[in-house]
C-alpha positions, -999 to 999 in steps of 0.1 A, spaced: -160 69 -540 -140 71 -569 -101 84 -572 -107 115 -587 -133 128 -553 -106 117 -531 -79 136 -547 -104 172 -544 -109 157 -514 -73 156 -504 -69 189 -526 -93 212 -508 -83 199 -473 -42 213 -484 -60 242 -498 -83 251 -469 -52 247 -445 -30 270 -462 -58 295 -462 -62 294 -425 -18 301 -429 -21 331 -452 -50 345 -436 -34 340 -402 -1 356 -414 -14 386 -431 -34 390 -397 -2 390 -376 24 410 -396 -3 432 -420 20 457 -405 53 447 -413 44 443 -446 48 469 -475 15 479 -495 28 459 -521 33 428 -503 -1 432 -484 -18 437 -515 -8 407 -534 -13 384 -504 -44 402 -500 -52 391 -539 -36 354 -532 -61 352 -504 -92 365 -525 -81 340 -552 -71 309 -534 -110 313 -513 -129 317 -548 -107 284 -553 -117 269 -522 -152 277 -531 -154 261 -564 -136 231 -553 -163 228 -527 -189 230 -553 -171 201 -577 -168 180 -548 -209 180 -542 -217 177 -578 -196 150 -585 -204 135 -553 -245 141 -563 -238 125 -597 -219 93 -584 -255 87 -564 -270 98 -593 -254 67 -610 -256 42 -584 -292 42 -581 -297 41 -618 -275 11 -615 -305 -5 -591 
């Protein structure tokens, strides 16, 4: 694999784990937060998934096209 897959790799693993963080803290202390807090992390959350999401969707295409590549190479 090239660099540049191992580093979305790297990047969505990061990503994903501090996901499961935010989610887990707005899950525990939802309550102790103001609405304004709880909204924005709400909208952090929202954002960093749709993230998450299209990182997931770069990885499989460029993973695709390297295959794409090495059997044109054949």
């Amino acid at each position: 694999m090239k660099d540049y897959i191992y580093r979305m790799v790297d990047e969505r693993c990061e990503l994903s784990e501090k996901l499961i963080k935010l989610e887990d803290y707005l899950n525990k202390h939802s309550s102790n937060l103001d609405a304004t807090e709880r909204y924005l992390m709400t909208e952090q959350l929202e954002v960093m998934d749709k993230y998450n999401h299209i990182l997931s969707a770069r990885l499989v295409h460029a993973l695709q096209k390297e295959e794409e590549q090495k059997e044109d190479e054949k």
